[in-house]
VEXDREN-2710 file (C-alpha; in Angstrom, 1 decimal):
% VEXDREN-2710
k/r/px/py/pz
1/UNK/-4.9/3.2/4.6
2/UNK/-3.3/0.2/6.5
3/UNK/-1.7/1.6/10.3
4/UNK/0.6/-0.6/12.6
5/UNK/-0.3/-0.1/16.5
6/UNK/1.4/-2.5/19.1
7/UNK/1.6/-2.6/22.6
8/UNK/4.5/-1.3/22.7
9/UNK/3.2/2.3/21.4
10/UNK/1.5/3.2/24.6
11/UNK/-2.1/4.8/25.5
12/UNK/-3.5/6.9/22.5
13/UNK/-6.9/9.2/23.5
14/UNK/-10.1/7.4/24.0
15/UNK/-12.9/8.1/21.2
16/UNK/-16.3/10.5/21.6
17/UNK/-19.4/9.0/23.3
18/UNK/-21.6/6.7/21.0
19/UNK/-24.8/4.5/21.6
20/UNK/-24.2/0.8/23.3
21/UNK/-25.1/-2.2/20.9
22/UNK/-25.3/-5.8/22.2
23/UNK/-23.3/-7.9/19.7
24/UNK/-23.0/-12.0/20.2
25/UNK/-20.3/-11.6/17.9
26/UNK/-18.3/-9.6/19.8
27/UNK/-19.2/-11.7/23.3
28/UNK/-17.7/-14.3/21.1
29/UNK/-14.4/-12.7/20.0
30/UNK/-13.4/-11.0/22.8
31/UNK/-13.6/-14.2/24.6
32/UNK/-11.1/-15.6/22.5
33/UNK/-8.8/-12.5/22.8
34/UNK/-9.2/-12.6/26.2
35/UNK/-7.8/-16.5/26.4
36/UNK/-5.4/-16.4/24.1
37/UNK/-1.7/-14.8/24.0
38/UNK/-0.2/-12.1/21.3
39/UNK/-2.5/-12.6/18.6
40/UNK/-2.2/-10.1/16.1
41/UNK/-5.8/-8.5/15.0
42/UNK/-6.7/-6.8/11.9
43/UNK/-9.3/-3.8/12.7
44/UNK/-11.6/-2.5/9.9
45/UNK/-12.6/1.2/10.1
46/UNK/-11.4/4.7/11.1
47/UNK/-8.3/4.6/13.7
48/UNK/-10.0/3.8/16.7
49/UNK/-7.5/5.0/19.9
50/UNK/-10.0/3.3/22.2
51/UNK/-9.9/-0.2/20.1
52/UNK/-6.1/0.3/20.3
53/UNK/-6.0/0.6/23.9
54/UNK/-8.2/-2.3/24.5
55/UNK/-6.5/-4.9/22.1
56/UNK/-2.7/-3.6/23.5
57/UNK/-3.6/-3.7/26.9
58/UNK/-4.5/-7.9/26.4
59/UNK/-0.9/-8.2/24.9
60/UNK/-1.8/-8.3/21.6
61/UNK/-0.8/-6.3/18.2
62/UNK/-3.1/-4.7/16.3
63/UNK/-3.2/-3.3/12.7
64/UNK/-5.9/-1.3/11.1
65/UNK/-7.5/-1.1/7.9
66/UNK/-9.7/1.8/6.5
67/UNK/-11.1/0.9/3.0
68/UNK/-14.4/2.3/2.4
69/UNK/-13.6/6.1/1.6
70/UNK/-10.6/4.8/-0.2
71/UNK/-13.6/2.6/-2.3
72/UNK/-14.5/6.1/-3.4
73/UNK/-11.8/7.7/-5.1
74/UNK/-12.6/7.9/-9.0
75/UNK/-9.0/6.9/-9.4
76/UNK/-10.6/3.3/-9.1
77/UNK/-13.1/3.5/-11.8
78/UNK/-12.2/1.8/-15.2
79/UNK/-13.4/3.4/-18.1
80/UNK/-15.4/0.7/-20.9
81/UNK/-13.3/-1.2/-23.1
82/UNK/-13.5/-0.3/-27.0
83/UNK/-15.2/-3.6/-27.0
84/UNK/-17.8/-2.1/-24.5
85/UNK/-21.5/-2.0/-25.8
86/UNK/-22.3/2.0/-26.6
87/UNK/-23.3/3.7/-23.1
88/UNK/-21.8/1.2/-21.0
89/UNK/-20.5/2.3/-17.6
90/UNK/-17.0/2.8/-15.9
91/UNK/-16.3/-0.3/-13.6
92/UNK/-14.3/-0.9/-10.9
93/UNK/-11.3/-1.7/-10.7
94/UNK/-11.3/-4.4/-8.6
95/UNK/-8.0/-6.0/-8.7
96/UNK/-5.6/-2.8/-9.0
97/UNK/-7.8/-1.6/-5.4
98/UNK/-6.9/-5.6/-4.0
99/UNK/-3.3/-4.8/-4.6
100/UNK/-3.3/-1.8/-3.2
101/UNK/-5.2/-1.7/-0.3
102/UNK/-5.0/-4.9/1.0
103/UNK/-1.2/-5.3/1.0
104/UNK/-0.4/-6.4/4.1
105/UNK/3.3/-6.8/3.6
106/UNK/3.3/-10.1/4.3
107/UNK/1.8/-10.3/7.3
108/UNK/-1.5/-12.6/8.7
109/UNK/-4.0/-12.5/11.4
110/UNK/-5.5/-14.3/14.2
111/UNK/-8.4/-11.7/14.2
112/UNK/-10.3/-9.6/11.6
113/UNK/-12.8/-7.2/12.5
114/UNK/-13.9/-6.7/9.3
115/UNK/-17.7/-5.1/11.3
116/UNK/-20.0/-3.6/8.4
117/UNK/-17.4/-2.8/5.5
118/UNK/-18.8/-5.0/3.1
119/UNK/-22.2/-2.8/2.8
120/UNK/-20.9/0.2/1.7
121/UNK/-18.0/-0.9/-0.7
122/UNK/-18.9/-1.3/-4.5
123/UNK/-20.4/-5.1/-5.0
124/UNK/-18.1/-6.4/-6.8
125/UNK/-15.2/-6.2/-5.1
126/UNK/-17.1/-8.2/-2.0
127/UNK/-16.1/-11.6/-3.3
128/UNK/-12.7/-10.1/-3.8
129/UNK/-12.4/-8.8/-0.3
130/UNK/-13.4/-12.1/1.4
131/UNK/-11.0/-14.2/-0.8
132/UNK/-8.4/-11.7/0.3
133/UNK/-9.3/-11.8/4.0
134/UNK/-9.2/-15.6/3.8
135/UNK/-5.8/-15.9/2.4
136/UNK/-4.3/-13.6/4.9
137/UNK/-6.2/-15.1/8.4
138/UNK/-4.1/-17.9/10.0
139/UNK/-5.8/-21.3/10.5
140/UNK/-8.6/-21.2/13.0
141/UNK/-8.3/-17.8/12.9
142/UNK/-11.5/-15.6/13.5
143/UNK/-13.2/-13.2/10.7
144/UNK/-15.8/-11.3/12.5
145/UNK/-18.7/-9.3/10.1
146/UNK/-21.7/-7.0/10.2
147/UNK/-24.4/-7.3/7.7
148/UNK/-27.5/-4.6/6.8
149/UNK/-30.3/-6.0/5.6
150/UNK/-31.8/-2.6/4.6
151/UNK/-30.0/0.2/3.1
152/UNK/-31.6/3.2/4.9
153/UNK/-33.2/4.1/8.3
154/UNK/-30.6/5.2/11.7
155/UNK/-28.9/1.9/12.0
156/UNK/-27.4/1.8/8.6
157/UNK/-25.3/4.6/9.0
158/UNK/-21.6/4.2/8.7
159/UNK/-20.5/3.7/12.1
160/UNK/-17.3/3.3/13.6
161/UNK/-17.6/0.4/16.4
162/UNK/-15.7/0.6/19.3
163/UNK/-14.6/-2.4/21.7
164/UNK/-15.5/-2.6/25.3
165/UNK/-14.9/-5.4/28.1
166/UNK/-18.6/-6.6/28.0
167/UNK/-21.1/-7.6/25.3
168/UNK/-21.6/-4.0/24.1
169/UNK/-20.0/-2.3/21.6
170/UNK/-20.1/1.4/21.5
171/UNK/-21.3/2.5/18.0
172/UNK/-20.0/5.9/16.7
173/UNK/-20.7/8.4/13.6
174/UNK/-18.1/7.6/11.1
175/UNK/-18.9/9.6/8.5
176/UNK/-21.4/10.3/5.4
177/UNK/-21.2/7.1/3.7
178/UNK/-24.3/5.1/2.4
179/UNK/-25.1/1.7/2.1
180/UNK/-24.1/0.3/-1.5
181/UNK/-25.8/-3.4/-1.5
182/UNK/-28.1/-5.1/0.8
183/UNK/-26.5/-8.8/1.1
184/UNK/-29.0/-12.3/1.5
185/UNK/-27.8/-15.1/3.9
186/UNK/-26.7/-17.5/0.8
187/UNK/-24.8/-14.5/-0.6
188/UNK/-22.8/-14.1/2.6
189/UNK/-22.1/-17.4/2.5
190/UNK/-21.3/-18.1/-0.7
191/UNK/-18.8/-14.9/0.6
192/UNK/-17.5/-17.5/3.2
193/UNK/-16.7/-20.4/1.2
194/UNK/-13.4/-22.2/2.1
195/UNK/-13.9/-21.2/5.8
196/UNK/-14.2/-24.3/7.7
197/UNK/-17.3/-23.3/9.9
198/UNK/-19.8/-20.2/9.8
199/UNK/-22.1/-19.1/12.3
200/UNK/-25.1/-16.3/12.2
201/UNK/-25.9/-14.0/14.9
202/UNK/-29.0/-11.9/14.3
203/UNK/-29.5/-8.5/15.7
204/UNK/-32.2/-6.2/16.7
205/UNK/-31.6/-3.9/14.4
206/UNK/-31.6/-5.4/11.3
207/UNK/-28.1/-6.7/11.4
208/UNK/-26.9/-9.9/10.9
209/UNK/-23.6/-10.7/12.6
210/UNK/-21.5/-13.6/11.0
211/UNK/-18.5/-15.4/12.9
212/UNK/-15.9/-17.2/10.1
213/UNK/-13.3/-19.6/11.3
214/UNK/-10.6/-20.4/9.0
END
């Protein structure tokens, strides 16, 4: 599901009450979006009215991206090949998902809040992902992602995060959605190659929070 908001479409109704996370990643991005003029964000995630009003009311336009319950759909499984050994499994059909998901019209970013997506989508359509997410962010444009390093336990729930003016972000129940692959630091960046600089943040809570520059 890919939505259009800009500023333009007025003041939507703020989200429930979460929990407050400190995030350096954020502290760094909404710094930027707060220097900079009519940037145009990508936001990963359930529609978020709150994000909406936050990113609108800084001037700039905002577009959002919801991916992982579309990741579920057995319309996206590929059965085996005749070629297939006996028993082999359906796979994913990675490319067909690309084209369909992440059509973007023609359109780039400044900003990608891609948060935790990459957890709970099937592995191999990560490297896909970021290659797409790289081709459509404008040069020294920001990708901003969440990591779990565990796959169960309260913080690797699927959560919706939601933007504030300070270093918190408000995390929020986004639905029943579990954890698919744990990811190491050389997988993340192997993820990131052909962004020109790549920073780790880690978290309390056993997240690691990456900042890509184009």
């Amino acid at each position: 599901m890919f939505g259009i908001f800009k500023k333009e479409s007025g003041s939507v109704t703020p989200s429930a009450e979460g929990y407050a996370r400190h995030s350096r990643g954020w502290n760094d991005v909404r710094t930027h979006l707060q220097k900079s003029d009519s940037l145009r964000v990508l936001d990963f995630g359930s529609t978020s009215p709150a994000n909406i009003n936050y990113l609108t009311s800084l001037g700039h336009s905002v577009y959002m991206a919801n991916i992982v319950q579309d990741a579920t759909r057995p319309e996206w499984m590929k059965a085996p090949t005749t070629d297939a050994p006996e028993g082999a499994a359906a796979s994913f059909d990675v490319d067909r998902f690309i084209a369909s998901n992440l059509d973007f019209s023609g359109r780039d970013f400044d900003v990608i809040l891609l948060w935790d997506t990459a957890n709970y989508l099937p592995p191999q359509m990560v490297p896909a992902l970021f290659n797409r997410l790289r081709e459509v962010l404008r040069p020294e444009g920001r990708l901003l992602a969440f990591f779990h390093s565990r796959r169960n336990g309260s913080d690797s729930s699927f959560s919706r995060y939601q933007l504030s003016d300070n270093d918190d972000l408000m995390v929020l129940d986004s639905g029943n959605f579990s954890v698919r692959e744990v990811y190491q630091t050389r997988q993340v960046e192997k993820f990131l190659e052909g962004f020109s600089s790549v920073r780790f943040f880690l978290g309390k809570d056993n997240v690691r929070e990456v900042i890509a520059v184009r």
